[in-house]
N, C-alpha and C positions, 0 to 999 in steps of 0.2 A: 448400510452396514451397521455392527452394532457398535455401541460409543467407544468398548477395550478392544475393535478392532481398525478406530479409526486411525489412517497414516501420519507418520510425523511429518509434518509441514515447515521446510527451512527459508525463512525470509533469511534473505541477501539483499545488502547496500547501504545506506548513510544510517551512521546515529550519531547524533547532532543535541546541541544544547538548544532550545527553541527562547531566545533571550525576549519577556513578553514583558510588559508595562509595569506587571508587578513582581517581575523576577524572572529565573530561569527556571524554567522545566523539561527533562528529558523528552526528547523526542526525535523523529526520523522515520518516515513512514512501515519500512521492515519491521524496524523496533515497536513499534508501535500495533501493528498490524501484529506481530508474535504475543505482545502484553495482552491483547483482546483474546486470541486465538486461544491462548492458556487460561486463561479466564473462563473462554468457552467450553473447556476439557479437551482441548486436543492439543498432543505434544508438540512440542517445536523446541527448533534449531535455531540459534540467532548469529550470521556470520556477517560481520564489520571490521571494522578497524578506526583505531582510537588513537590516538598521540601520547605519546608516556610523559604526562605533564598533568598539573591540577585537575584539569575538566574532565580528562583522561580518567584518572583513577576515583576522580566525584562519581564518572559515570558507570563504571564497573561495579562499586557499590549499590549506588543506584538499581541497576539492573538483577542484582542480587537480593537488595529489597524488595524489588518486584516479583521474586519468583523465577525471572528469566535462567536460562540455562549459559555458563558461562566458558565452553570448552572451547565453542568456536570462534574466542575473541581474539583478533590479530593485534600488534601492538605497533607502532610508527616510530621510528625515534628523530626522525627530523621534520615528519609534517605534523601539525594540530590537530587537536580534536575538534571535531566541525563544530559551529553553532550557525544560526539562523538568527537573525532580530527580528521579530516578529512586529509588524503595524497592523493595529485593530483600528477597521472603521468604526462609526457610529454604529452601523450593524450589524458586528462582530465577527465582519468577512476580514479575511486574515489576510498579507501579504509578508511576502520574504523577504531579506537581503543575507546572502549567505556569505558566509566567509571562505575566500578563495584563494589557493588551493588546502585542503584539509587532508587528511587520515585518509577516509573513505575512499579519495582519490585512486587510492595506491591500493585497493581490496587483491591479495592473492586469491588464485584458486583452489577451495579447500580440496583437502585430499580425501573424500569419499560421494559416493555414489547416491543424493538423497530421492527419497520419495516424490512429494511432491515441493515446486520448490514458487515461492512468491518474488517477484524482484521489478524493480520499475524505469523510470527514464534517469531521474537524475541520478544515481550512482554512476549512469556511465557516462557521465561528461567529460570523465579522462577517458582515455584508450586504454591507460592498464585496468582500471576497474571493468570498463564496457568489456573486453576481452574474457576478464575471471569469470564475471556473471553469465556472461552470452555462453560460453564453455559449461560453469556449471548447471546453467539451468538446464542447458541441451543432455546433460544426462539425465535428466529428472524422469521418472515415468508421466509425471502432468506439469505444466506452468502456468504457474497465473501471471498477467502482467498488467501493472499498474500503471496506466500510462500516465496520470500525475505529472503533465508538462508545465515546468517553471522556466518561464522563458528567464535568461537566454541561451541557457544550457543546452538545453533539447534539439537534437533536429530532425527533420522527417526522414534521413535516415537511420537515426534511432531508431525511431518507432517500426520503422520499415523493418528492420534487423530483430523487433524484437517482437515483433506480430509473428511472422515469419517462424517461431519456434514455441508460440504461446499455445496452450492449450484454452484455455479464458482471458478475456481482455476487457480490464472496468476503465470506464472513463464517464467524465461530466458532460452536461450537455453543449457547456462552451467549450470542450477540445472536441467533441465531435463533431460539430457545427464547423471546427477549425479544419479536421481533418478529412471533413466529406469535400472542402476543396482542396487539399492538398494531395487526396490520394485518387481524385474526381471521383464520388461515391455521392447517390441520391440524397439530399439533405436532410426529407423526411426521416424520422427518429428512428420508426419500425424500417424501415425501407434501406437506411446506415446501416443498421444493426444487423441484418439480414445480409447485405452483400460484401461490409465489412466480414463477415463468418463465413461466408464464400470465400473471398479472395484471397483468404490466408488460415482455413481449414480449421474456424475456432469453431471449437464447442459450444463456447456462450460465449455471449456480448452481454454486460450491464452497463447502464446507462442511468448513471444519476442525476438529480435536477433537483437538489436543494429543497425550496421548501414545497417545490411543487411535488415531489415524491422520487421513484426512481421508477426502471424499465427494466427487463430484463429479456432477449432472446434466447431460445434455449429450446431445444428438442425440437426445432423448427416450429417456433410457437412464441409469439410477442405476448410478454405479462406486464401490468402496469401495476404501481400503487400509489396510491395518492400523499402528499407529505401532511406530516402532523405539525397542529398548533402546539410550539412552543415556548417557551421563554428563555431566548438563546443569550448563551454570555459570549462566547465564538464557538468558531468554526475549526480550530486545531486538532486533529486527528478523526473528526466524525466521520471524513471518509472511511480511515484506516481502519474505525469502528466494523462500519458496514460492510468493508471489504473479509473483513472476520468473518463476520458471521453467514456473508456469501458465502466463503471459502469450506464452512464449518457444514452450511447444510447441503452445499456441495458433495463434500466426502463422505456423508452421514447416509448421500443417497435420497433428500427429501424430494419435495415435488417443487419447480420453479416457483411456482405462486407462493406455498408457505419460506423457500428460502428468502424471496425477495420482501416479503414481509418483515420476517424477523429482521433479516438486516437493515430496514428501513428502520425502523424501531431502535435499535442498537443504537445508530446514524445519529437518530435525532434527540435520543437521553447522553449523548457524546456532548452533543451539542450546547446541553444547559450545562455543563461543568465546564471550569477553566481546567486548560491542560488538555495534552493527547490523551492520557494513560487515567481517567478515573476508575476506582472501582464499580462492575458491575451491580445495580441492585437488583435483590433476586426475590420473583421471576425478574430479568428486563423486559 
């Protein structure tokens, strides 16, 4: 379709302060995944919830700096605003420790009908967010679903509940690797991907693999591409990067091969800047 007719896109769930070795940077995969998306020229919705306290109104600013859109923000008056401490290995693989319980926990269901909607596992690690999200993504005309498992939040019936109403499902190749025995599905990648789209009526399966490239199922048709050499600082949002620009040549109507491209690319120029949210350079 043409770019002034592509859908608006509403990521729902955590935004989070991501506290990293040389400070804090906004981040939360939705939030993140919206920062790219609008980058990419397609509109979007950003619906969270924050804590009315410092981080709280840092991050409202914040997202104002960035361009994000600010209508759909909820506001918490007794829980916090998330953050995350981030630990970088030597080779800029990221780990979490989140701050528990947060804002995000507590996400109402927003009161309108959205187009297409992005939303993933940890927001619903409470019941009331898992509920808001699961309700509104189920109105969506499409969903995307990030499965993005941070153990120990996550659990296969999560996923299970949230495959179930996904129209597209990205995941790495260690959750699918995890998930071909949890939901008994062939371990081979194409052969996941493939019955994983079977058993719960997905459109596409992507399947990322770091530096080795990513995979993509789609129109009954396994795509591959290979990762690029580069000079990584970390790994914070490069998913969310490429779950972008999935999502971007998705709507746009492209052909799997040139989306999974692009988004591989996106991925891995994510990847040499610190931070989820750098500016794209343009062409990326």
């Amino acid at each position: 379709m043409p770019a002034n007719a592509l859908p608006t896109v509403t990521c729902i769930g955590e935004l989070l302060w991501d506290v990293l070795p040389a400070g804090r940077k906004l981040g939360g995969a939705p939030v993140n995944v919206a920062f790219h998306l609008a980058q990419l020229g397609v509109p979007v919705r950003v619906v969270t919830r924050l804590g009315r306290d410092e981080p709280g109104i840092a991050a409202r600013e914040m997202l104002e700096a960035h361009g994000l859109p600010l209508d759909d923000l909820q506001w918490d008056e007794h829980l916090p605003t998330g953050a995350a401490h981030v630990t970088l290995a030597a080779s800029g693989e990221a780990t979490y420790r989140f701050v528990t319980p947060a804002a995000w926990d507590a996400i109402e269901d927003p009161a309108f009908t959205p187009e297409v909607v992005v939303f993933g596992s940890l927001a619903q690690r409470d019941a009331r967010s898992a509920t808001a999200v699961r309700e509104f993504a189920g109105r969506a005309r499409a969903r995307v679903y990030d499965v993005n498992l941070r153990p120990p939040f996550v659990t296969v019936a999560t996923v299970r509940a949230s495959l179930e109403i996904a129209t597209i499902a990205k995941l790495n190749d260690a959750e699918a690797a995890q998930l071909a025995v949890e939901l008994d599905l062939p371990a081979a990648l194409p052969r996941f991907a493939e019955s994983l789209a079977q058993a719960f009526d997905l459109e596409q399966v992507c399947i990322t693999r770091g530096a080795s490239g990513a995979a993509l199922w789609a129109r009954d048709r396994w795509s591959e591409t290979p990762g690029q050499t580069i000079e990584m600082v970390d790994t914070v949002g490069a998913g969310d990067a490429f779950l972008a620009a999935l999502i971007r040549g998705w709507v746009a109507g492209e052909a799997p091969d040139v989306v999974l491209q692009s988004a591989n690319r996106l991925g891995a120029y994510v990847a040499t800047q610190p931070g989820a949210m750098p500016r794209h350079p343009t062409p990326y």
